[in-house]
Each structure stands twice: as C-alpha cells, then as structure tokens.
C-alpha positions as CSV (number, residue, x, y, z in Angstrom):
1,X,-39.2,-12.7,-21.3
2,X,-41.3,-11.1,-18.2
3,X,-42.7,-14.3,-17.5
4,X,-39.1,-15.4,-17.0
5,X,-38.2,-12.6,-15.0
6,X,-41.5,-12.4,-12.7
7,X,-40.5,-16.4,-12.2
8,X,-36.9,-15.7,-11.2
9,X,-38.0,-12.8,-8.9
10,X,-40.4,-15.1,-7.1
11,X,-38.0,-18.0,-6.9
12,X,-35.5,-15.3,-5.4
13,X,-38.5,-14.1,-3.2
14,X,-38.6,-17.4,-1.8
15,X,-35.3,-18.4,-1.4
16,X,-34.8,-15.1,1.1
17,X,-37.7,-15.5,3.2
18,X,-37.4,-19.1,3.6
19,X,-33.7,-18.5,4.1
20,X,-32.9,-18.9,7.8
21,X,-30.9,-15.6,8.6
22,X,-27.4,-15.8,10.1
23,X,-27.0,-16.0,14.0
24,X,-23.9,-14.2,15.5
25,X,-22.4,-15.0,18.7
26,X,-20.5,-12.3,20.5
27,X,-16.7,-12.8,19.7
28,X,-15.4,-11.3,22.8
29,X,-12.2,-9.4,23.0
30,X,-8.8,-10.4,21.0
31,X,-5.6,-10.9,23.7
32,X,-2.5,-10.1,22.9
33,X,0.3,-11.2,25.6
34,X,-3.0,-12.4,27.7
35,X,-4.2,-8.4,28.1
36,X,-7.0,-7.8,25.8
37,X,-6.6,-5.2,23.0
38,X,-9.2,-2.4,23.2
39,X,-9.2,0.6,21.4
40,X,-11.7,2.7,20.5
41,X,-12.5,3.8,16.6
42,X,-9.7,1.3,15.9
43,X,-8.5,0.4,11.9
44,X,-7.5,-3.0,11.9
45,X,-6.0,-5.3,9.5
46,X,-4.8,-8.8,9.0
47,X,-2.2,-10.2,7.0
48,X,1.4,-12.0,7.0
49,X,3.3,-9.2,8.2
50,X,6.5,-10.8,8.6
51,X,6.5,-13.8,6.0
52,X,5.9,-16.7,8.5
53,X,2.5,-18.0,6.8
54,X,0.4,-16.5,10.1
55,X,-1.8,-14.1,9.9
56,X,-0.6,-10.7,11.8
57,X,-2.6,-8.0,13.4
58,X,-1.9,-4.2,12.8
59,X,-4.5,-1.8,14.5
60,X,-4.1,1.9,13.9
61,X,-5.8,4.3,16.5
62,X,-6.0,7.9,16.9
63,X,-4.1,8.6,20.0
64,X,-2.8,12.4,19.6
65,X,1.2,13.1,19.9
66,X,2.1,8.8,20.3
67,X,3.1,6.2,18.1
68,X,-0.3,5.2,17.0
69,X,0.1,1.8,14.8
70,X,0.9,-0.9,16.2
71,X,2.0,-4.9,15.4
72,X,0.7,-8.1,16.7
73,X,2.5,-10.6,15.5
74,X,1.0,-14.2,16.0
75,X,2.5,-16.7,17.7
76,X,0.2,-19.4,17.4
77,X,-1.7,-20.5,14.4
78,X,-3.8,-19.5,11.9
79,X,-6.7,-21.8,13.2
80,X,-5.6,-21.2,16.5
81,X,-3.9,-17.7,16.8
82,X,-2.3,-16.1,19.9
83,X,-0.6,-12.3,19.9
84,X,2.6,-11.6,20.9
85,X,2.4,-7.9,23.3
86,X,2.1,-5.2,20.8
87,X,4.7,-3.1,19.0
88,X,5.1,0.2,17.7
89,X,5.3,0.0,13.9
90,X,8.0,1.1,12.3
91,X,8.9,2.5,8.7
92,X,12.5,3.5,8.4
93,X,13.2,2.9,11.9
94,X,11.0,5.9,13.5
95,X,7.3,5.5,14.6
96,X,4.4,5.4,12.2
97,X,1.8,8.1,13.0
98,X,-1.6,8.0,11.8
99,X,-3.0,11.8,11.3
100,X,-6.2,13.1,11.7
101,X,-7.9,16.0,9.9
C-alpha cells in the first residue's frame, strides 16, 4: 500500500513539474455601447438575464446614494458578445441598491 502511494505521488510529482503552466494574455477592457465599463471593486456576473439564450452582464459597485447595479444586456453573441449601454437594474420597478457595512 505505500509503495502504491509513494508511486502515485511521484507520478503526480512529475506530471506538475513537467506540466507547462498556463500563459495569460491581458483581456483588455469589456465595452458596452463602444465606452468601456470600468469600475472599481466591481461584482460581476454572467447569465441569461432576459431569456434570449445570450449571456448578460450585471456588475454591482459601491457607489454611495445611486443606483448601484446595473444590466448589460448582450446584443451580439455568445462567441461573439457586444453590450448594449448599461441600465439601472430594477426589482419592482425602483433601483436596486447594493449596501455596504
């Protein structure tokens, strides 16, 4: 039994230094309307907001006393996605806020 596992540790050892490690390139800035969206400390998420099979942008920021979540809907694709110009995001018709504290 800890001949097998000594083996499977240096077969693991192996595999990660001999793995090549994973090269980013820098992704640049999303644009929405052809402005790009910057925020800082944002919370973003993607999904089908509005049921059309594209995947949506919602970002929430901390801006005190303002609507502070907003929509991006895509007008493009999923391969090849474009935003629309942000909106505030609404539940029940009024602003959402997002609190800090």
């Amino acid at each position: 039994m800890k001949i097998r596992i000594i083996a499977l540790f240096l077969i693991l050892l192996y595999l990660i230094s001999s793995a090549e490690l994973p090269k980013f390139k820098d992704a640049g800035l999303i644009n929405a309307a052809g402005t790009p969206i910057k925020y800082w400390c944002p919370a973003p998420w993607v999904g089908d907001w509005n049921g059309d099979g594209k995947k949506d942008l919602i970002i929430g920021v901390f801006i005190k006393n303002s609507p502070n979540v907003f929509l991006y809907l895509n007008i493009g694709t999923n391969s090849a996605p474009e935003f629309a110009a942000k909106q505030n995001l609404k539940a029940g018709g009024q602003d959402i806020y997002l609190h800090s504290g």
